[in-house]
C-alpha positions in Angstrom: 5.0 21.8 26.5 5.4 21.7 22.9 3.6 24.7 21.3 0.2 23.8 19.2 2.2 25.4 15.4 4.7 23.2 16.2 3.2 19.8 16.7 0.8 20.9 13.8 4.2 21.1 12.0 5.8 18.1 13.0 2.7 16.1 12.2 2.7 17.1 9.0 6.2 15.9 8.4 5.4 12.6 9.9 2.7 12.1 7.8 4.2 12.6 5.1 7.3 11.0 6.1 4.8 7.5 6.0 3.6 8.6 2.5 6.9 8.5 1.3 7.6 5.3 2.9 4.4 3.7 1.5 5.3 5.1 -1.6 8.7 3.2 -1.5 7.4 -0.2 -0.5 4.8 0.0 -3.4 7.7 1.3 -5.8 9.7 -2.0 -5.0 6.8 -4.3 -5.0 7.3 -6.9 -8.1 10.1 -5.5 -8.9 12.8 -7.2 -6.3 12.7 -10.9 -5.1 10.1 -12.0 -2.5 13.4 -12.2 -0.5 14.1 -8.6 -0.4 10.2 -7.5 -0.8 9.7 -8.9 2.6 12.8 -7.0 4.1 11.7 -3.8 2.9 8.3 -4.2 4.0 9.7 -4.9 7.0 11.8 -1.8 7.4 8.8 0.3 6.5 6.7 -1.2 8.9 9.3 -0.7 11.6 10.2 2.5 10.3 6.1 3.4 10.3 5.7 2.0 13.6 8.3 4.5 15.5 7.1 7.4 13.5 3.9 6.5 15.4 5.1 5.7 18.7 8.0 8.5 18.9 6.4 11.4 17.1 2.7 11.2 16.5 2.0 10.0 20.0 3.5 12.5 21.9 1.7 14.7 19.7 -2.0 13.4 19.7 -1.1 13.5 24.0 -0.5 16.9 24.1 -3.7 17.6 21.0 -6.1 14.9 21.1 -8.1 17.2 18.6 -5.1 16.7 16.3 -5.6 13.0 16.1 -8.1 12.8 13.4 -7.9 8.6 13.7 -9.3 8.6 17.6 -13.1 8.2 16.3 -12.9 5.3 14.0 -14.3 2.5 15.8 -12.0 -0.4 16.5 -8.7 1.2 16.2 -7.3 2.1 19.4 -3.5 4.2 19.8 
């Protein structure tokens, strides 16, 4: 099992792995055609979505108390 420093670690990176990503798509919004706004927002979300499923997952598994999102109402992982 992954020790608890280390997933605290790797979340962190994650996170701000998204940030950055978030960051991008708003730094290219309005400023490239709808054309290629759209393919970067989808890379993102792709790109967001396996940061999720790959990483932050096996993470909140293994720490559920890590998971600060598993209280809001409505949004299930």
């Amino acid at each position: 099992m992954i020790e608890k420093q280390i997933a605290i670690e790797i979340q962190g990176h994650a996170l701000a792995a998204i940030r950055q990503l978030s960051e991008a798509l708003s730094a290219c919004e309005n400023r490239c055609s709808p054309e290629e706004y759209q393919q970067i927002k989808r890379g993102v979300g792709l790109s967001m979505g396996s940061i999720e499923t790959e990483l932050l997952s096996v993470i909140y598994f293994a720490f559920p108390e890590l998971d600060d999102l598993k209280d809001v109402p409505n949004l299930s992982r």
